[in-house]
Phi, psi and omega in degrees: 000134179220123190215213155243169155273356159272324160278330153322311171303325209255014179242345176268117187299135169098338190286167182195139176246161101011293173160163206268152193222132166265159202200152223207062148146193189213126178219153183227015185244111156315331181263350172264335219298118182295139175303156170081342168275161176323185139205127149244115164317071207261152181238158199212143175003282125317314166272204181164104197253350165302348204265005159265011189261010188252351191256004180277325178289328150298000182260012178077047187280186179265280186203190191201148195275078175261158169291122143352287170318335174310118200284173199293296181296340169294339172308314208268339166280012170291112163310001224207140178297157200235178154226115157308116119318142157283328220219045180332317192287311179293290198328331182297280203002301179309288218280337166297301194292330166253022151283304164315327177283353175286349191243145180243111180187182203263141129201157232260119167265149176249133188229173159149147171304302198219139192068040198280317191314260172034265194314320170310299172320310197279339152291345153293318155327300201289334171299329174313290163310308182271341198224009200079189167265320176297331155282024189236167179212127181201164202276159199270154154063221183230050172262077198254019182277181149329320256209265213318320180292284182326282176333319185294295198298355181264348153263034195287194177143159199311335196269004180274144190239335179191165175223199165200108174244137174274109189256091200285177161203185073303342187227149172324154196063013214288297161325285210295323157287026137261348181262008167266343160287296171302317159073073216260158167281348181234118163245128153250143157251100165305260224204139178236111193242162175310112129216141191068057183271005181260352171235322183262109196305321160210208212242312179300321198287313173297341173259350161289327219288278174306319134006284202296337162323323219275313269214325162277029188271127158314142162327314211247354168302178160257114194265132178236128169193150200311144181277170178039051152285170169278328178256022177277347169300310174319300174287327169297331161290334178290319178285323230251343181316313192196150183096205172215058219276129155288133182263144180225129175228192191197169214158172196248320173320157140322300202290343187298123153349290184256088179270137163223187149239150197214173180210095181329137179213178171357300194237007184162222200218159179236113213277097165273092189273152159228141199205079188070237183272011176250152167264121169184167192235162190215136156261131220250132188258020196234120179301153175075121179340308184305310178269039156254348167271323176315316190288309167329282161343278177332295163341296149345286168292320195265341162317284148351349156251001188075013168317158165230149202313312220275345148293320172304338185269327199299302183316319187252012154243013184240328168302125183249164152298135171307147169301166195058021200214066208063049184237134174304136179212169184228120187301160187292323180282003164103015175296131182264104189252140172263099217226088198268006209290349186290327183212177110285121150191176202312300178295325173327294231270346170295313183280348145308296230237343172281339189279313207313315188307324181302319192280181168319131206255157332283153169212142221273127154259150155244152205222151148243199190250131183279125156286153186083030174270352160056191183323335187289328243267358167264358193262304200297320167302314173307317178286312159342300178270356172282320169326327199260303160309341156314285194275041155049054178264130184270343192228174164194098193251128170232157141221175209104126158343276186281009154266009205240333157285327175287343171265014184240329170300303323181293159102192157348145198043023190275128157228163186208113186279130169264006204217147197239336173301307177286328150320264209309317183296316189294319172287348173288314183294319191265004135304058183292167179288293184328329188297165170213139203231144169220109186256000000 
């Protein structure tokens, strides 16, 4: 990003500068902030990057973003042009959403209960594939916050050809302000699932929530979302709102837009896909039904944009899974580990437990307790372990309070630990060369 402090002003409601400075990137890490760059001073729970601003100024920043409230004199001993704020956090926010409005380019925002990383990456693969690395632009990791969304958008630049934002949420509104930030031409609803049930009231509520990309999409977007959903009439009323918003959905069904058939193997699944009049297959290195609907999605979003299949196949055989996020690994005794450690919730860990059934025996799962589970949270545990117990899972180790419900739901071959040392002994003994472990 290369700007000014003047065009900052005129994108943060409330701001007022010092005096204008041009500056060559954007940082918010006191202890990395490159010289010639922006810095905002964002404050936080635990943090405060105000209490940092004479060691910020010394690395030679362009200027730096403060809260009003910052008192005057530490502000007037400052060397360095400042922009007054009300907000640092709203304000990247701002300075984002009017950085983004400088590109005319394709982007994909990703909303969905579960596989928004997931999906992002295999669009991102297929952005790759078709347009290089140096034009594509998609959010690192999983930083899809208030925070996370501005950085991605600040790296755009004349040489981006398309981008993909991951857009998260936990609390009512969250979407509908990253996606005016964002402002994307492809709104996807991966799935609308249990999560974050401790802010969010029901499952209808999380899929109006997520929803709301479709409802920032320009008149000429595009809306993608799962076929047969329970919520898929919802989203199709939301596209239907205004404009001449195209619908894409996707899916296992006849009726899905973007469709395959697939056939599970060693390591993922191998893809026949169809998609209005194009045909074509693919092999996917990621397990489980869910990420044949993940790849679909992808299919879906980067189709919506003009991919054409053979950067789409290139892109989605060249996507491996993010750590923690089904990914196989192999014990020095040939024990087969599934290693799910990134996140939790009710629907994750079902589909977690549908790849564990598919392998080899014997098999273990281990469990903790899903955070965000609001009022549910021994029901929601409880089901976990009859689940597991349904689908001819042979062990069953937890720890934790609420996992201490999956194992008396679960029954026989059931332990339930208080101590994570003795946890750790028990999983050693049932790693066996035969075994398969899903952690």
């Amino acid at each position: 990003m290369r700007s000014t402090l003047a065009a900052c002003c005129n994108w943060v409601v409330g701001s007022r500068m010092t005096h204008d400075a041009a500056f060559d990137g954007l940082a918010t890490d006191s202890r990395t902030a490159p010289g010639g760059s922006l810095f905002v001073a964002l404050r936080g729970e635990n943090f405060d990057a105000h209490a940092f601003l004479d060691e910020v100024a010394l690395r030679n920043v362009a200027a730096i973003v403060v809260e009003e409230r910052t008192a005057a004199s530490h502000l007037a001993a400052l060397s360095v042009p400042l922009l007054m704020v009300p907000d640092t956090r709203v304000a990247l926010g701002q300075i984002a959403q009017g950085w983004r409005q400088r590109f005319t380019l394709p982007v994909i925002g990703v909303t969905g209960s579960n596989g928004k990383t997931t999906v992002k990456e295999m669009i991102a693969s297929i952005l790759v594939a078709g347009f290089g690395l140096a034009h594509s632009v998609a959010t690192r990791g999983n930083f899809n916050n208030e925070i996370g969304v501005p950085l991605t958008l600040l790296r755009l630049d004349d040489d981006a050809r398309a981008a993909v934002i991951e857009l998260g949420m936990n609390h009512p509104g969250e979407i509908a302000l990253l996606s005016a930030m964002a402002r994307p031409t492809v709104g996807l609803v991966n799935n609308a699932q249990r999560e974050h049930q401790e802010f969010m009231v029901s499952v209808e509520a999380v899929a109006r929530e997520n929803g709301a990309v479709i409802s920032s999409l320009p008149d000429d977007g595009v809306a993608v979302f799962p076929a047969g959903d329970p919520y898929t009439g919802l989203w199709r009323g939301l596209a239907a709102a205004r404009g001449q918003r195209r619908v894409v959905t996707f899916g296992l069904t006849a009726d899905a837009d973007v469709r395959c058939t697939y056939v599970a193997n060693a390591f993922g699944s191998d893809l026949s896909v169809q998609a209005g009049e194009l045909a074509f297959e693919l092999t996917l290195a990621a397990a489980g039904v869910h990420n044949v609907r993940n790849a679909l999605a992808a299919i879906a979003c980067t189709l919506a944009i003009g991919m054409v299949p053979e950067a789409i196949v290139r892109g989605l055989e060249s996507f491996a899974p993010a750590a923690g996020r089904l990914q196989r690994k192999l014990a020095a005794n040939g024990a087969r580990v599934i290693d799910d450690t990134y996140n939790a919730n009710p629907d994750s860990v079902r589909a977690a437990i549908d790849v564990l059934a598919s392998a080899p025996g014997p098999r273990v799962l281990v469990l903790g307790d899903m955070g965000e589970v609001g009022d549910d949270g021994r029901a929601f545990h409880e089901e976990i372990g009859a689940y597991a117990r349904a689908h001819g899972i042979e062990h069953l180790l937890t720890l934790g309070q609420l996992a201490a419900d999956a194992t008396r739901a679960f029954g026989a071959g059931a332990v339930h630990f208080s101590d994570i040392g003795q946890l750790e002994r028990a999983v050693d003994l049932l790693a066996t060369p035969l075994a398969t472990l899903l952690i």
